[in-house]
C-alpha positions, -999 to 999 in steps of 0.1 A, spaced: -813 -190 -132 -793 -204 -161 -813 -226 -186 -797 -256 -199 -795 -242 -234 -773 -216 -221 -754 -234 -199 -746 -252 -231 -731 -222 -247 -706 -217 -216 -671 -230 -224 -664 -262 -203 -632 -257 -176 -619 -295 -173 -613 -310 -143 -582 -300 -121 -574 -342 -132 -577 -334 -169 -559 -308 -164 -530 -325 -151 -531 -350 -175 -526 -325 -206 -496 -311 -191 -479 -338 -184 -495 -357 -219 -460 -335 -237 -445 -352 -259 -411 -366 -255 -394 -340 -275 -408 -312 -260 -407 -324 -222 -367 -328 -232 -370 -294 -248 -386 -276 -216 -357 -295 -189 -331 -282 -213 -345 -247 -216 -343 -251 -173 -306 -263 -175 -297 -238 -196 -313 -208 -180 -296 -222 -150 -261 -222 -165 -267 -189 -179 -269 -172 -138 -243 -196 -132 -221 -180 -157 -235 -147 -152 -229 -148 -114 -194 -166 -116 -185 -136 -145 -195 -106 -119 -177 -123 -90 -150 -124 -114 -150 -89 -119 -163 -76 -85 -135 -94 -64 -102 -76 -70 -121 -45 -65 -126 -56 -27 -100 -80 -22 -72 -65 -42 -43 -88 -53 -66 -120 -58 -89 -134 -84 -121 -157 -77 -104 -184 -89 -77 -182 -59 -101 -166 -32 -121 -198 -33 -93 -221 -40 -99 -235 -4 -137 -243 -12 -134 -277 -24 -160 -280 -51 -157 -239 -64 -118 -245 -62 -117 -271 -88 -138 -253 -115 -116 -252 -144 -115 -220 -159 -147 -205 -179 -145 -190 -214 -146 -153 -220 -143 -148 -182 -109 -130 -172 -93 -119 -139 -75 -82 -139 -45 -86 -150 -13 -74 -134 -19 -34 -151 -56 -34 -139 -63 -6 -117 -77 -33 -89 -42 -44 -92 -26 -7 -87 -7 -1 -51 -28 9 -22 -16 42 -2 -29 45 30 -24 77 46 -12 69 84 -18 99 109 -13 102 150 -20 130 164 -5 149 193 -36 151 215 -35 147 253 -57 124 271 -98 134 267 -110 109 290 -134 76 293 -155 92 264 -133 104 236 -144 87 209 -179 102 214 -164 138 215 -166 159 179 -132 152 156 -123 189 158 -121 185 196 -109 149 196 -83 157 169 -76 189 169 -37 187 172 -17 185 150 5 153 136 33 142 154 35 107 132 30 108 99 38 80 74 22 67 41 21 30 40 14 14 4 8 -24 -3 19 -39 -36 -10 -68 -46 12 -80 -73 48 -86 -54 31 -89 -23 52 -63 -3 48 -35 20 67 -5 21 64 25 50 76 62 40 78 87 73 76 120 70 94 143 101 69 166 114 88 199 107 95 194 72 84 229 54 56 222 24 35 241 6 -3 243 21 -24 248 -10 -59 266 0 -95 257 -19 -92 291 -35 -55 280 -56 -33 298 -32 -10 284 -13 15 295 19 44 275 36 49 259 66 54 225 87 40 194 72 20 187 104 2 216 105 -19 203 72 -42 181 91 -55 204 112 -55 232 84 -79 212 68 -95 205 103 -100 237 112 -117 248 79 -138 219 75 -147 207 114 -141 170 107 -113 143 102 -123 139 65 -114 175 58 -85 179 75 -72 142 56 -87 154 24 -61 184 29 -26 166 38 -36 140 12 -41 173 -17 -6 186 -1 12 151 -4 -2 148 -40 10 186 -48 45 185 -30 50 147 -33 30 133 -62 15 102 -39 -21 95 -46 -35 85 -8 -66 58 -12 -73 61 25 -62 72 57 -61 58 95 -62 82 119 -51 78 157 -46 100 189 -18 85 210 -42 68 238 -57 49 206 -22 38 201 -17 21 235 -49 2 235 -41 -13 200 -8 -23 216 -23 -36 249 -49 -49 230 -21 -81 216 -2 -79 248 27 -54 240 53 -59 216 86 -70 215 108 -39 203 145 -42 192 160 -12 200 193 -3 177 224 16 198 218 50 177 179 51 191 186 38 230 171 65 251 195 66 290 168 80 307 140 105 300 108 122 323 77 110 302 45 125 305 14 122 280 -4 146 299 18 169 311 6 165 344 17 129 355 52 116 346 75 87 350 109 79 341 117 55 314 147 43 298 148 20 266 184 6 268 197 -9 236 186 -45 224 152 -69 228 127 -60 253 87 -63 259 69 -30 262 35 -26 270 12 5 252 19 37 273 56 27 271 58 19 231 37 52 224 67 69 251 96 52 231 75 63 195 76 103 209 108 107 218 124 131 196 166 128 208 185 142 189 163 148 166 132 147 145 146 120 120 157 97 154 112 101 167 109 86 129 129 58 128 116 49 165 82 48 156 90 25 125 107 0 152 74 -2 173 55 -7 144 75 -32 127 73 -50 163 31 -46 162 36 -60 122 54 -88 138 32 -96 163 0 -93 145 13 -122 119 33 -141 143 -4 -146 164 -22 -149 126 -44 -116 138 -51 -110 107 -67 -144 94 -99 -143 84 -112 -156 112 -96 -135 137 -100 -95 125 -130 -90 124 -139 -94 159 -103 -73 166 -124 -43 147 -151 -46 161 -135 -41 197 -114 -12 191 -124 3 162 -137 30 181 -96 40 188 -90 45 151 -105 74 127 -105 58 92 -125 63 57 -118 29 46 -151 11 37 -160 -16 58 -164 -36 25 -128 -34 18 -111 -43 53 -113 -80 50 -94 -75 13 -69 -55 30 -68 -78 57 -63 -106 33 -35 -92 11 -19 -77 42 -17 -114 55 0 -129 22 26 -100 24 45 -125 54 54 -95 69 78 -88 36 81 -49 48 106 -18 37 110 7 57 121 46 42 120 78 59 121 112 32 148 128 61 176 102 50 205 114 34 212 92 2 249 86 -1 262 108 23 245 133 16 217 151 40 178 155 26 168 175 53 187 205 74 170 232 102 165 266 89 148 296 112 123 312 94 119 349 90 88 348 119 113 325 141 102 289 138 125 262 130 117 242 106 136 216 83 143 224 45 150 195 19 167 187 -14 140 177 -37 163 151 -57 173 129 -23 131 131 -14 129 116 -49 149 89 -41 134 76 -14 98 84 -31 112 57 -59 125 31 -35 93 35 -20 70 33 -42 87 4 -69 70 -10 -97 62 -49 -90 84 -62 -117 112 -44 -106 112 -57 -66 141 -79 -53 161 -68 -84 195 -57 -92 214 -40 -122 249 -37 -129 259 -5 -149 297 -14 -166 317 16 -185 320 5 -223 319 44 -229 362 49 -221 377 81 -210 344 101 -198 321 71 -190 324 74 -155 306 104 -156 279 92 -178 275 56 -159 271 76 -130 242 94 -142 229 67 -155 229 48 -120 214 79 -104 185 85 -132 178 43 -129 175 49 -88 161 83 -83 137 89 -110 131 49 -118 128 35 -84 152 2 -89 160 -8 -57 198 -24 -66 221 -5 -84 259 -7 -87 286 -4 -109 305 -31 -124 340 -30 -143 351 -14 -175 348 -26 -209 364 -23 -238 352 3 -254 319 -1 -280 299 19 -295 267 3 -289 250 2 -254 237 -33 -248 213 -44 -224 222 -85 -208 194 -100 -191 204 -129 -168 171 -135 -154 139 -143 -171 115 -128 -148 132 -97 -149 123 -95 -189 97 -64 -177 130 -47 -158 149 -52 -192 124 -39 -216 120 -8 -198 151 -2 -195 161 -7 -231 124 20 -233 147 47 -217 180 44 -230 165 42 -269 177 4 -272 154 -19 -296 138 -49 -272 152 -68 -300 185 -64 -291 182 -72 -255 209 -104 -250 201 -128 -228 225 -153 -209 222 -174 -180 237 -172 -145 244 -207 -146 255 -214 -111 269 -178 -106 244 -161 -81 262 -133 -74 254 -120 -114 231 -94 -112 197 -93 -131 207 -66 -158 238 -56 -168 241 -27 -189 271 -16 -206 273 19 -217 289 22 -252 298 58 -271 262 59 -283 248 67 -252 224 98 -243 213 106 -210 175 97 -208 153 124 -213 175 146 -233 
C-alpha cells in the first residue's frame, strides 16, 4: 500500500477536462499557425496527386492530358492550370503512334469450347489476314496497312539466322517454337521490324468464327462493294464440310458475320483483291461501331466483357479504355494502304515459283516504302500538300522529279505534285502558304540544306486551291542525302 508521502512524489496526470482545456488554451497565433500547417499539407497532395495524374494519363489514355480528360467534370474542368505541372507535349513518347499488330487466322471451326482449347491448337494456322493498324494521338487519324499473305520475307530465328518464305507462315513459326500466341506474335512482329522497320505495341489476334460473332455481335454491317471486288457467285465453306453459295453483287448491302468473314476470304483474282475486301468489311464494322457510339465510354466495356473471349490480344486491360477513347475522337478519319499496290503504274508485288515449287509473290522494296511512308505520316504533315516547280531550266525535270519521289517515298507526305516552270534561279526557295504547316516547311528546308530563315511566307488569300508548300528548285540544288 502507498503511503501518502509517496503518493506525493508521483507526478499528477490532470483530468481528461484539464486536459482539454490546455489544448485548446493555444494561442491565437499558433491555433492559426496549426490550420495553416493542415491547409497546406493538404494542398501539397493536392498538387502532388494532380502532378502524377498529370503525368500518369497520356501513358494510358494516349492523345489527352488531365486537363482535357476531365474537361467534362465540372468543378476539375475549370481548374486553371498549375505551375510547374506540364502535359507531354506533341514529341513525348505517350504521344508516339500506336501499332497494333492485326492477325486472323485460317483455322476451321473447333467447336462450342474453343476459347478454352491451348493457343497452339486453337491457333495453330497460319494468317490469312494480316494488317498493321496505327493511331495517330496528335492528328487524330487512323491508318490500315495489309499485307498479302504470300509475300516472301525473311524469318529471322532466336539463334541470328534467318531463311525465306511467306509472310504468313511467321505466326505460326513463332507458334510452333514457343506453344503460345505471344510467341508466335512476338516473331511476326521481330520479322515486320527486320523486313519493314514497324515497331508493333500490340497485337489482336482472331480465328475466323471470332470474326463473325464480333460482326453479329452489332447486327452485321453494311458493306459497299466496288465493281472490281463483286464476287458472281462462289461455293463457300468454312469447314470444308458444309457449303453454300453466295454472291456479293456490286454496290450497298447488309451482311450478317459468316457472310462478311465469306466476302473477307475470297481470294479472286488474286491475293491483293482478299486484301482490299477485307479492308471494305472492316471499314463497314469502323462505321458501325461509331455510327452506334460503341465505343463511348459507357458502352465498351460491357462489349469486352462479352466477347473478349473471341479475340487473343496482349493489350493491358489498363490501356483499352485509352484506346477506346482516342479511337472514338478519330470520327472514323481512316486511310486505308495495302504494301501489294503498284505506285504509279508500276506493280510492288509479282508471283515467282520457287526452286521447291511454291508460289509466292516477290516485291520492289522502293514501292513497299511508299506505302510504309503514306502509312505511317508524321502528324504535322497530315492533310497536307506540296507543289515542287522547276526553277532548275534544261535538266530540272529530272531533278524535281527526284525530289517529289524522295519527299513521298522516303518522307511520307501524303500530296505531292508538280507545278509550272520558273525562270530560272539559282537559289531553291521554300514558300509556305499555310501557317500550321510551318513544322512541314522547316523540315523540308532540314533536307534540302535551306536556312529556316529564308523560308518565305505568303498567304492564300482566297485562293484554296494553293498548296501548303511550294518549292522551287533553283541551280543550287542537291539531291538529299548526297
Amino acid at each position: 500500500m502507498v503511503s501518502r508521502a509517496e503518493e506525493a512524489s508521483f507526478p499528477v496526470r490532470p483530468s481528461r477536462a484539464r486536459a482539454r482545456a490546455r489544448t485548446f488554451g493555444l494561442t491565437r497565433t499558433q491555433r492559426f499557425l496549426f490550420v495553416l500547417a493542415l491547409v497546406t499539407f493538404g494542398l501539397a497532395s493536392t498538387y502532388t496527386s494532380i502532378a502524377l495524374l498529370t503525368r500518369v494519363t497520356p501513358a494510358l489514355f494516349p492523345g489527352k492530358n488531365f486537363t482535357n480528360l476531365v474537361s467534362n467534370v465540372a468543378v476539375i474542368g475549370k481548374l486553371p492550370p498549375l505551375p510547374g505541372i506540364s502535359a507531354p507535349d506533341e514529341n513525348s513518347s505517350f504521344q508516339k503512334r500506336i501499332n497494333l499488330l492485326i492477325m486472323g487466322v485460317d483455322q476451321r471451326p473447333l467447336g462450342p469450347n474453343a476459347d478454352k482449347l491451348p493457343d497452339e491448337i486453337r491457333y495453330g494456322a497460319r494468317t490469312d489476314t494480316l494488317m498493321v493498324a496505327t493511331i495517330d494521338p496528335v492528328a487524330k487519324t487512323m491508318s490500315f496497312l495489309g499485307f498479302p499473305r504470300d509475300m516472301l520475307i525473311d524469318i529471322h530465328l532466336p539463334d541470328g539466322s534467318k531463311y525465306q518464305d511467306r509472310i504468313n507462315a511467321s505466326f505460326i513459326a513463332g507458334l510452333d517454337r514457343g506453344k503460345t500466341a505471344d510467341a508466335g506474335a512476338a516473331q511476326l512482329e521481330k520479322d515486320l521490324k527486320l523486313d519493314f522497320g514497324i515497331d508493333i505495341n500490340s497485337y489482336v489476334l482472331m480465328d475466323f468464327t471470332g470474326v463473325e460473332k464480333l460482326v453479329d455481335a452489332v447486327g452485321g454491317v453494311d458493306i459497299d462493294v466496288p465493281n472490281d471486288l463483286a464476287i458472281p457467285g462462289w461455293y463457300y465453306s468454312d469447314d470444308d464440310i458444309h457449303g453454300v453459295f453466295v454472291s456479293f453483287p456490286p454496290g450497298k448491302q447488309h451482311v450478317d458475320g459468316y457472310h462478311a468473314v465469306a466476302f473477307g476470304r475470297n481470294r479472286d483474282p488474286s491475293d491483293m483483291a482478299r486484301v482490299k475486301r477485307q479492308q471494305v468489311v472492316l471499314k463497314a464494322a469502323l462505321q458501325k461501331v461509331f455510327n452506334e457510339g460503341l465505343l463511348s465510354p459507357n458502352t465498351w466495356p460491357g462489349l469486352w466483357d462479352a466477347y473478349h473471349s473471341t479475340i487473343k490480344t496482349d493489350i493491358p486491360y489498363g490501356k483499352m479504355a485509352g484506346y477506346a477513347l482516342l479511337m472514338q475522337e478519330t470520327n472514323g478519319r481512316a486511310n486505308y494502304f495495302s504494301v501489294g499496290d503498284p505506285v504509279d503504274g508500276r506493280p510492288t508485288v509479282w508471283g515467282v515459283t520457287t526452286d521447291a515449287g511454291a508460289s509466292v509473290l516477290e516485291w520492289d522494296p522502293d514501292n513497299v516504302q511508299y506505302w510504309l511512308s503514306q502509312t505511317f505520316t508524321k502528324a504535322a504533315y497530315s492533310q497536307s500538300s506540296v507543289e515542287i516547280q522547276n526553277g532548275y531550266g534544261d535538266g530540272g525535270a529530272a531533278r524535281t522529279a527526284s525530289l517529289g519521289r524522295y519527299l513521298a517515298y522516303s518522307k511520307g507526305l501524303p500530296t505531292v505534285y508538280y507545278g509550272p516552270d520558273q525562270p530560272p534561279q539559282q537559289e531553291t526557295t521554300i514558300t509556305l502558304y499555310a501557317e500550321p504547316k510551318r513544322v512541314l516547311a522547316e523540315d523540308i528546308a532540314k533536307w534540302l540544306n535551306v536556312p529556316k530563315e529564308q523560308i518565305k511566307v505568303a498567304s492564300k488569300g482566297e485562293d484554296t486551291t494553293l498548296p501548303d508548300v511550294v518549292i522551287v528548285v533553283g541551280r543550287n540544288y542537291k539531291i538529299p542525302g548526297n
